[in-house]
C-alpha positions in Angstrom: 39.8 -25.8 -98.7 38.2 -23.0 -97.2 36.5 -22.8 -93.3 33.0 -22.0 -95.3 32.8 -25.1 -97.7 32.0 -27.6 -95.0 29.7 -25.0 -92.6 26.1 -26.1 -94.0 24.6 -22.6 -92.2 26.8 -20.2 -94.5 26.4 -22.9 -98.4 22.8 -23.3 -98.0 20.5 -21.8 -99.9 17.8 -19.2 -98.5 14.1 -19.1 -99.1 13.4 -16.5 -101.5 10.1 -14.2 -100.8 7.9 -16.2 -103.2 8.7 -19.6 -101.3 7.9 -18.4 -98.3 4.7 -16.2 -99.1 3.7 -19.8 -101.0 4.2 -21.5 -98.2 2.3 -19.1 -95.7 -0.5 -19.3 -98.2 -0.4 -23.4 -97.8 -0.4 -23.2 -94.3 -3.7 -20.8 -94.4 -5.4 -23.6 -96.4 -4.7 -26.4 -94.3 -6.2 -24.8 -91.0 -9.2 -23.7 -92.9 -9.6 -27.5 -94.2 -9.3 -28.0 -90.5 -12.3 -25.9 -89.3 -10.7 -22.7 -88.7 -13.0 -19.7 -90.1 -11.1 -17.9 -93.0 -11.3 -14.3 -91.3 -9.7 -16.0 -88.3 -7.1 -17.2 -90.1 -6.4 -14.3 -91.8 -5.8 -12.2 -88.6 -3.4 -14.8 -87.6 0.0 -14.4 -87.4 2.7 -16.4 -89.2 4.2 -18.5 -85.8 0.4 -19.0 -84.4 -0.3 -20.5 -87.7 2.6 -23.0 -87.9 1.9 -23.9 -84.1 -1.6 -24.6 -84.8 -0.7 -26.7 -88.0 1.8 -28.7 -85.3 -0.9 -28.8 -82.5 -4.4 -29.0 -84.2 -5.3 -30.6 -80.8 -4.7 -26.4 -79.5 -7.4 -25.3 -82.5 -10.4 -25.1 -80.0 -8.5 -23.3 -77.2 -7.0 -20.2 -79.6 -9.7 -19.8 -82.0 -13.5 -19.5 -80.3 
């Protein structure tokens, strides 16, 4: 049995392009269905997204 067959990090499968765009594309719609103006959003980069999606609490504070 090879090193690589029981290593999780090298056998699983990555996220193709379309997952990830639909994924970025879900994540746009939830903070908009949270209050967040859709041009905001829009200028918003991937990791501010996901953190505001954690911490809706933090919505106020980065978008004004």
């Amino acid at each position: 049995m090879s090193r690589n067959a029981r290593n999780n990090d090298t056998t699983r499968p990555r996220k193709s392009g379309a997952a990830r765009n639909r994924r970025l594309l879900e994540h746009r719609r939830r903070l908009v269905a949270l209050g967040v103006p859709e041009a905001k959003v829009m200028q918003m980069d991937h990791a501010r997204i996901r953190m505001l999606i954690a911490k809706p609490a933090l919505i106020p504070q980065y978008v004004k």
